[in-house]
Phi, psi and omega in degrees: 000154176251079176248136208232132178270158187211133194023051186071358187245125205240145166297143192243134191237125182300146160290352166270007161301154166265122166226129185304149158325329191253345193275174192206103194274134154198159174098218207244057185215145175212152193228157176267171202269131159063034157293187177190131204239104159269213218293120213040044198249150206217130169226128211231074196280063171270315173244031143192194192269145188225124167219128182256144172287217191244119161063047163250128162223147220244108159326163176278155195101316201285194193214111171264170180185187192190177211228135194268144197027036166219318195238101152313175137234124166305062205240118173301184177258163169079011158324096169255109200253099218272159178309122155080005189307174161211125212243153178203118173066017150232226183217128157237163218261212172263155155081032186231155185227116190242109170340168162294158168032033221238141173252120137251113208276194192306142145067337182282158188229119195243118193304173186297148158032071153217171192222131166244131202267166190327109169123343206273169156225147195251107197285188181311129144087352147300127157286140160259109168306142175300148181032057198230160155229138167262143179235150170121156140210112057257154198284153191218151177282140194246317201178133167255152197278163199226111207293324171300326168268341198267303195302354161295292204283342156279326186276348141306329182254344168315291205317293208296280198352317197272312190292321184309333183245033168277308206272340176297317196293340201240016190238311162012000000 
């Protein structure tokens, strides 16, 4: 793994996160309890702040970033940010699922117990409704979720993630 300080600022990662050998951390990123960063996944706090919540996990491939003097990024807990995503210069809330290969761009804001779905981009300065999924692109809300069934199945794939990368942390 590569984690690399930057303009004086080193990331700060809890020891029960998990981070694969190939990913790459830097900068102005702080992380929350029981993440998890695979395999090329690349977060890059260098010209502004990356801050993660509790129980995120961040797929192989995806790429957080952030827009230098203009955008942090934000991310909540119970986060699953899916293979190959690019989540860059917003805020996701808690409890959200950003597709495989799903774009979120400067300024957007995607709400609590929403899912944005594989392939879409959620172009600058969109909101994602809570308890909605957007699709497309550029993407558009498609369907709201039924709040009784979703709040499971997110907090189920947070959970394997803390195991999947339980088994990596015990390979060690």
């Amino acid at each position: 793994m590569i984690i690399k300080s930057v303009n004086g600022k080193s990331p700060l990662i809890p020891e029960d996160c998990y981070v694969a050998e190939n990913a790459t951390i830097v900068g102005d990123v702080s992380f929350g309890h029981s993440c998890s960063v695979w395999f090329n996944a690349v977060v890059r706090g260098d010209v502004h702040s990356i801050t993660v919540g509790n129980k995120v996990n961040i797929q192989d491939g995806a790429i957080i970033h952030c827009t230098y003097q203009k955008h942090a990024t934000v991310i909540g807990n119970n986060v699953s940010i899916g293979h190959n995503a690019i989540v860059h210069g917003c805020t996701l809330h808690d409890n959200v699922l950003i597709g495989m290969g799903a774009i979120v761009m400067d300024g957007c804001v995607v709400e609590s117990n929403a899912i944005v779905a594989a392939g879409a981009v959620i172009t600058q300065n969109t909101r994602v409704e809570s308890g909605s999924i957007y699709a497309g692109v550029p993407a558009k809300k498609v369907k709201e979720i039924n709040q009784s069934d979703f709040g499971g199945e997110i907090e189920r794939i947070s959970n394997n993630y803390v195991m999947y990368s339980g088994w990596f942390k015990n390979e060690e």
